[in-house]
C-alpha positions in Angstrom: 0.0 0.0 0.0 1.4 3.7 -1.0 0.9 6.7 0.9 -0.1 9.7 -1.6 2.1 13.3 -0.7 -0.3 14.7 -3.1 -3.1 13.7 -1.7 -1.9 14.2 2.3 -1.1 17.4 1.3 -4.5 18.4 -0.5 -6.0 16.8 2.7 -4.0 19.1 5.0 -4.6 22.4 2.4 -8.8 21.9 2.9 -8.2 21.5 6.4 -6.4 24.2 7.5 -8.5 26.4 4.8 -11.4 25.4 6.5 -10.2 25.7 10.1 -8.8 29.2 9.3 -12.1 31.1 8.4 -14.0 28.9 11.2 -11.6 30.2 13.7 -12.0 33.8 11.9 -15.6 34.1 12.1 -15.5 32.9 15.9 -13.0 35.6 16.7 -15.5 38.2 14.8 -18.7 36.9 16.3 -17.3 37.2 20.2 -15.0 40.1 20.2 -14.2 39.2 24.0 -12.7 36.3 23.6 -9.2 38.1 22.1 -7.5 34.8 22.3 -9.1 33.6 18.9 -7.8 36.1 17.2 -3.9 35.0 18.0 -5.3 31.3 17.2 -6.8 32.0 14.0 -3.9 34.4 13.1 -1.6 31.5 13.6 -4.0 29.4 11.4 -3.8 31.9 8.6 0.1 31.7 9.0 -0.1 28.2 8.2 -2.1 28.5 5.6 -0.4 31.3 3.6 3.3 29.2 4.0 1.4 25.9 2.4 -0.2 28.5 -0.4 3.6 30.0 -0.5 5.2 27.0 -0.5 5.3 26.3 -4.3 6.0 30.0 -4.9 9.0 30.0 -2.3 10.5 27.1 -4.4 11.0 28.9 -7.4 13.1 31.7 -5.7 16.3 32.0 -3.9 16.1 29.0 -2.0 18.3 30.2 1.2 15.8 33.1 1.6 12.6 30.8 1.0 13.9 28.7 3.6 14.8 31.2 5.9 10.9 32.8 5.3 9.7 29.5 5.8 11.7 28.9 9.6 10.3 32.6 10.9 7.1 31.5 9.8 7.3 28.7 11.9 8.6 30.6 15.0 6.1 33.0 14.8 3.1 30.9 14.3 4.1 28.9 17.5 4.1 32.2 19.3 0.6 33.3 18.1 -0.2 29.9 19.7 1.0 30.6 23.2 0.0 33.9 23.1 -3.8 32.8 22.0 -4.2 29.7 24.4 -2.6 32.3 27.4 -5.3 34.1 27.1 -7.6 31.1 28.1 -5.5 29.6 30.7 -4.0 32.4 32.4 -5.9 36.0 31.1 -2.7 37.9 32.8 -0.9 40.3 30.7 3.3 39.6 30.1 5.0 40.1 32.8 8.2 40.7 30.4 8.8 41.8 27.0 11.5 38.5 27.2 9.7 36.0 25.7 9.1 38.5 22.2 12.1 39.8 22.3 13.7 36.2 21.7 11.1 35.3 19.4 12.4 38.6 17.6 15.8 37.6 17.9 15.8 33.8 17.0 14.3 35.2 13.7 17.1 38.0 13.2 19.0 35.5 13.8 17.5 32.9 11.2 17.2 35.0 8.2 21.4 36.1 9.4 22.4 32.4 9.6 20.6 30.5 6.6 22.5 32.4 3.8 25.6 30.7 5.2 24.3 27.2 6.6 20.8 26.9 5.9 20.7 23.5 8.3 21.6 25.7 11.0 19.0 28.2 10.6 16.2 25.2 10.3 17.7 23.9 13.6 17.5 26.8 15.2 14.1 27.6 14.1 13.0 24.3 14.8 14.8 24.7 18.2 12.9 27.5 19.1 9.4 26.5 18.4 10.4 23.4 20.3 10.7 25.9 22.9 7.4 27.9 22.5 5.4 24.7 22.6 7.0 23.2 26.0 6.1 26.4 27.3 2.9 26.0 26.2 2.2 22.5 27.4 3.4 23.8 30.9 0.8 26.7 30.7 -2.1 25.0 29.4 -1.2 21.7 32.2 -1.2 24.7 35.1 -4.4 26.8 34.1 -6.1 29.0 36.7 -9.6 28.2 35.2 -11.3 24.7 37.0 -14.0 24.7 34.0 -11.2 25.0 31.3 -9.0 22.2 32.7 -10.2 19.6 30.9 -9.7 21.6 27.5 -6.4 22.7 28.4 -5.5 18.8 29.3 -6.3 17.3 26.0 -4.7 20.7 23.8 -1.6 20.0 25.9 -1.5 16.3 25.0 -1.7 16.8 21.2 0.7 19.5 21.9 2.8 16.9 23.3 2.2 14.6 20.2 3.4 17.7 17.9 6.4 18.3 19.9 7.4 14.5 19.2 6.8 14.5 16.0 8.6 17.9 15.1 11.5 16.4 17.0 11.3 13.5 14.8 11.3 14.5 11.7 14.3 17.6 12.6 17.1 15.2 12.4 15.3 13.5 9.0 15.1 17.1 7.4 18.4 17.8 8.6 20.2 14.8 6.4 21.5 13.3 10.1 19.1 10.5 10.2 18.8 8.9 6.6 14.9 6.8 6.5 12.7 5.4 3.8 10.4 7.5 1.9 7.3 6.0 3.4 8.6 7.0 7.1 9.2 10.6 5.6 5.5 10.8 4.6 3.9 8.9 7.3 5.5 11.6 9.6 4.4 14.4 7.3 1.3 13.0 7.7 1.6 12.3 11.5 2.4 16.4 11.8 -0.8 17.1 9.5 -3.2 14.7 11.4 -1.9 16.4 15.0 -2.0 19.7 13.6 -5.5 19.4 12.5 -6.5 18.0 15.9 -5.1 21.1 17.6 -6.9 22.9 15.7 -10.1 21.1 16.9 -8.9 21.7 20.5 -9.0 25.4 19.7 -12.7 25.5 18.8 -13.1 23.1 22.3 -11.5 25.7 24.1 -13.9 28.3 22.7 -17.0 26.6 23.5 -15.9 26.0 26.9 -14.9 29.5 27.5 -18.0 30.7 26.3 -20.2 27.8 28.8 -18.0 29.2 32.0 -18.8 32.9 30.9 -22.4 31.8 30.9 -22.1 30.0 33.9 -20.8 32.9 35.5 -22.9 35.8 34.0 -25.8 34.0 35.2 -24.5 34.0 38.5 -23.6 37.6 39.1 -25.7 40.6 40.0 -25.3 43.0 36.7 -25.6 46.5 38.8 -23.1 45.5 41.8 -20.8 42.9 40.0 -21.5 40.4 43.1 -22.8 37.3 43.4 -26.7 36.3 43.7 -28.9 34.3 45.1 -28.3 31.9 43.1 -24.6 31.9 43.3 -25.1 32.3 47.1 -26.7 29.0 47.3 -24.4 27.2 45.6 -21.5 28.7 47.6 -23.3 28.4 50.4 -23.8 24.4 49.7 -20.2 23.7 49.6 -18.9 26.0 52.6 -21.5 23.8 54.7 -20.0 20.3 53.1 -16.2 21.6 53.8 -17.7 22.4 57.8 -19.2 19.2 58.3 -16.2 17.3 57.0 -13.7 19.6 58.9 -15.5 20.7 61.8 -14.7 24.3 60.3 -17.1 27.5 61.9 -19.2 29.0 59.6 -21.2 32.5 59.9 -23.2 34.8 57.8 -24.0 38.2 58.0 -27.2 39.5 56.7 -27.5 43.0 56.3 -30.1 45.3 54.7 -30.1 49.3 53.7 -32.2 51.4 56.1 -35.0 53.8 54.5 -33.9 52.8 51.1 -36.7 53.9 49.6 -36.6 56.7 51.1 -33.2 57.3 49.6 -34.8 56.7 46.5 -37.4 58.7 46.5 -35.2 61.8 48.1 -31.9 61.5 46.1 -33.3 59.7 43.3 -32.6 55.9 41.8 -29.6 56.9 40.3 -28.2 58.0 43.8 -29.9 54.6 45.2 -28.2 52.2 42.3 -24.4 54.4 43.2 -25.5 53.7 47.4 -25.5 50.0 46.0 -22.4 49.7 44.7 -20.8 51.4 47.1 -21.9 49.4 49.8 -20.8 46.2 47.4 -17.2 47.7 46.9 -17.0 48.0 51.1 -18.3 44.5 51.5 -15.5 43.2 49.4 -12.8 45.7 50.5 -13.7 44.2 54.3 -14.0 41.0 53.3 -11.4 40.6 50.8 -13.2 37.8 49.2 -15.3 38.1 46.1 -16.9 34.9 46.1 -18.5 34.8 49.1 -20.1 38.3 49.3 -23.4 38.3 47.7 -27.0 40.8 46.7 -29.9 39.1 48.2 -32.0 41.0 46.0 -33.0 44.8 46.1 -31.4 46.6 49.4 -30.5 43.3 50.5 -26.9 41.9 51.3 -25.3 38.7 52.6 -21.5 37.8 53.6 -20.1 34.0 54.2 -17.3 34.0 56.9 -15.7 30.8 56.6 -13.5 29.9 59.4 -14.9 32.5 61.4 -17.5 32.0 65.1 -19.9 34.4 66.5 -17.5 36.7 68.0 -15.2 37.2 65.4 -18.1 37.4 62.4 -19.6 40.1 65.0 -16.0 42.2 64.4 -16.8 42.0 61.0 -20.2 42.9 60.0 -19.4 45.9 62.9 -16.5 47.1 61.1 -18.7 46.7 58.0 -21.8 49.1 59.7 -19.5 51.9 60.7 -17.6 51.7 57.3 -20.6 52.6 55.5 -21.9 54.7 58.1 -18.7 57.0 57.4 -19.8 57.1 53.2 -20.3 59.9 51.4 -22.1 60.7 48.0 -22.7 63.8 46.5 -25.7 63.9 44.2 -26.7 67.7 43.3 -23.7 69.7 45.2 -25.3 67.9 48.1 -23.8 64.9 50.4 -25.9 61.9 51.1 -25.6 59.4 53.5 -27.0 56.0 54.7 -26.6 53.3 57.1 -27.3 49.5 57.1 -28.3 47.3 59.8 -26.6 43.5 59.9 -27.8 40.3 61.8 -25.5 37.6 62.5 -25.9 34.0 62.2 -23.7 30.5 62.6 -23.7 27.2 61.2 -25.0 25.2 64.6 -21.9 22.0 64.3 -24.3 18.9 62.7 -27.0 20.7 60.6 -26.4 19.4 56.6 -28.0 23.0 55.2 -27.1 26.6 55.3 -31.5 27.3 55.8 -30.8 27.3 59.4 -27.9 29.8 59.6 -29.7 31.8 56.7 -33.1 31.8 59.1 -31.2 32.4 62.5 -29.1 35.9 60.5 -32.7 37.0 59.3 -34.2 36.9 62.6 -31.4 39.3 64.2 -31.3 41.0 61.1 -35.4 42.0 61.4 -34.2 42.6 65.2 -31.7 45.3 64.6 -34.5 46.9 62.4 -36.8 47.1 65.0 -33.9 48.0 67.7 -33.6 51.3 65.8 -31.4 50.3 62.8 -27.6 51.4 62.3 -26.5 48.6 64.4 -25.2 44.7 65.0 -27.4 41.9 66.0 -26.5 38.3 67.1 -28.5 35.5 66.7 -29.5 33.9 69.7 -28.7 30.6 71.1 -32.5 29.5 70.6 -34.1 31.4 67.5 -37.9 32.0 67.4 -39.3 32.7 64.3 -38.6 36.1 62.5 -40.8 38.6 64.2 -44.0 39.9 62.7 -44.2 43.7 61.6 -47.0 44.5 65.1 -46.8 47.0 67.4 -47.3 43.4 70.0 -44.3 42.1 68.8 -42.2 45.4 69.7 -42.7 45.0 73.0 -41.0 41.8 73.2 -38.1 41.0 75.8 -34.9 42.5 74.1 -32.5 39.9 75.9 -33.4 37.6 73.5 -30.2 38.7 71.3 -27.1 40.4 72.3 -26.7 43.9 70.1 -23.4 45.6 69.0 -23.9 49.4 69.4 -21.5 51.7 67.5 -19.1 53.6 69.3 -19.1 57.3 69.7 -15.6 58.2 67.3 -15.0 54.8 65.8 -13.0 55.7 63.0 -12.8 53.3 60.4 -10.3 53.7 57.9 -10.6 55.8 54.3 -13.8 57.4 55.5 -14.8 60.1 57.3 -15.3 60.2 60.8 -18.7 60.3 62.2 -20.0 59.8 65.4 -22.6 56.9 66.2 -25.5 58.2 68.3 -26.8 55.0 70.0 -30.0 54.3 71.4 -29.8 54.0 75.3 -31.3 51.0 76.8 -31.2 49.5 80.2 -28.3 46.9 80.6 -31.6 44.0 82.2 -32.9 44.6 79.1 -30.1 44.3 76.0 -26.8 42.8 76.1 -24.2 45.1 74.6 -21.0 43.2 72.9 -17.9 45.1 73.4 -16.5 44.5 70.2 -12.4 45.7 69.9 -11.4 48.0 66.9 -11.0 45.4 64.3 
């Protein structure tokens, strides 16, 4: 049986044709995805050195070959540089990496007039190079829902690395084989080229699914997490206690007179109060993932790791952090205040309900305490208390309360003084709670 060139090659001509203007038209249809641009530039590289490759052999052969190698090199790099942004979405850290891509080609096109086997070995050298880097990048990528993707690209990565190593000594006249291993090899680089190629478009559609996941998961005013996200979060935190016997709290906080901001300021002042409170949440809590908008003026915060009394420093440092905000909205300053109620995981409960029930119940308290403060759940929870005057009346030892201090400064905001509301000590539990 005889192995065609002609026809391995037409083969490989269609396919990278066809690949290049799929690849093309994904990179024009989602204009965020900037990595398909590198991959299908490197796919037109390819193609235009096959369409070339006829022309180049009626020239000066040193300088078609030496066009040929810094095709090569540079077609690697378009690689890397598309599949980094997949794996690892940082910018360069160094202009190293281009500027010896830069110079290994300088150095080609000096070298091949001379000794055109050196130039192909140090062409070939160099996209050795790229492509170990690569397989190292795509085997260490930061995204969970793109490691699959990145697995399998880095294995045929691995394949083309092989068989460019391979066939280097062949083209270099040091290893002397039969025709039939010269073209089973061309046609072991074609077959592995054209399933990278495929892995490209993988990558895509898997890119796109975890932007999906995660657009439909994040609040589109605030940039936080929602409910649903919450839940899910949530979910997990409570597996990883009751496997570890980790604490668990979560803070539940809600704006006061929101609608009356709204309807004094405006919704546009109401939407800015919002975010603000959102970029405090995740200054305090350095953690993006576990802050989330309940919906409306509502806010929760998971505290991982973290028991009554330490959640309580927390969601206090939080309330007199946005007490000391400032907007101005018409040459005039607005302020608001939020009220928080705490809640813990109780060691032995397999939901988050509970902790979620127990943080609305001394969340509803603070509002009815006054607002502008921290309530703790107690160690028995009744129900969440019904909006009567009855209910108002009810003993207020039922939850300890965290008053703000008079001159508690927190820090980047302005100072301002908490005016508490001054209750016998029989009848509320203050927490002292230290400057966190």
């Amino acid at each position: 049986m005889t192995i065609d060139p002609q026809k391995i090659q037409l083969a490989g001509f269609v396919s990278q044709a066809s690949f290049a203007l799929t690849l093309t038209l994904l990179a024009w249809s989602d204009r965020r995805s900037r990595g398909m641009v590198w991959l299908a530039g490197a796919c037109g590289l390819q193609l235009f050195a096959s369409l070339s490759r006829n022309m180049w052999n009626t020239g000066i052969k040193s300088l078609n070959d030496a066009a040929g190698s810094c095709l090569l090199i540079l077609l690697f790099f378009f690689v890397y540089m598309g599949l980094r942004w997949f794996v690892v979405r940082r910018k360069l850290r160094s202009i190293s990496g281009p500027l010896c891509v830069s110079l290994s080609m300088v150095v080609v096109l000096a070298i091949n007039p001379f000794s055109d086997s050196l130039g192909l070995a140090i062409a070939r050298l160099t996209a050795l190079t790229i492509m170990g880097k690569t397989v190292e990048m795509l085997l260490n990528t930061r995204f969970r829902a793109l490691r699959a993707n990145s697995r399998t690209t880095a294995t045929i990565l691995i394949c083309v690395i092989c068989v460019v190593a391979f066939r280097l000594p062949i083209d270099l006249h040091i290893l002397s084989v039969s025709a039939t291993v010269q073209t089973v090899a061309k046609a072991a680089t074609m077959l592995f080229a054209t399933l990278l190629l495929f892995s490209f478009v993988g990558l895509f559609v898997a890119e796109s699914k975890r932007r999906l996941h995660d657009e439909t998961r994040i609040d589109s005013l605030t940039g936080l997490r929602n409910r649903r996200a919450m839940e899910e979060t949530a979910l997990h935190e409570v597996g990883v206690s009751l496997n570890s016997g980790r604490s668990l709290a979560m803070l539940m906080m809600d704006v006061d007179h929101f609608k009356r901001l709204n309807d004094t300021w405006g919704h546009s002042l109401g939407d800015r109060a919002l975010r603000a409170i959102g970029g405090v949440l995740l200054t305090v809590t350095g953690a993006d993932d576990r802050v989330m908008r309940m919906g409306g003026e509502e806010f929760a915060v998971l505290l991982p790791g973290y028991d009554m009394n330490s959640a309580a420093r927390v969601a206090e440092r939080l309330r007199a952090t946005v007490e000391g905000l400032r907007l101005n909205e018409n040459d005039e300053i607005a302020s608001f205040t939020i009220s928080i109620g705490v809640g813990v995981w109780r060691e032995g409960e397999r939901g988050w309900t509970d902790m979620l029930r127990r943080a609305d119940v001394a969340l509803y308290r603070a509002k009815r305490e006054g607002r502008n403060r921290v309530v703790l759940c107690s160690d028995n929870p009744a129900a969440p208390l019904a909006h009567t005057s009855a209910t108002a009346a009810l003993p207020k030892a039922a939850s300890p309360v965290i008053e703000g201090r008079a001159g508690w400064r927190p820090s980047a905001v302005q100072p301002v003084v908490h005016r508490t509301a001054h209750a016998p000590e029989a009848d509320i539990a203050v927490a002292e709670v230290s400057q966190a």
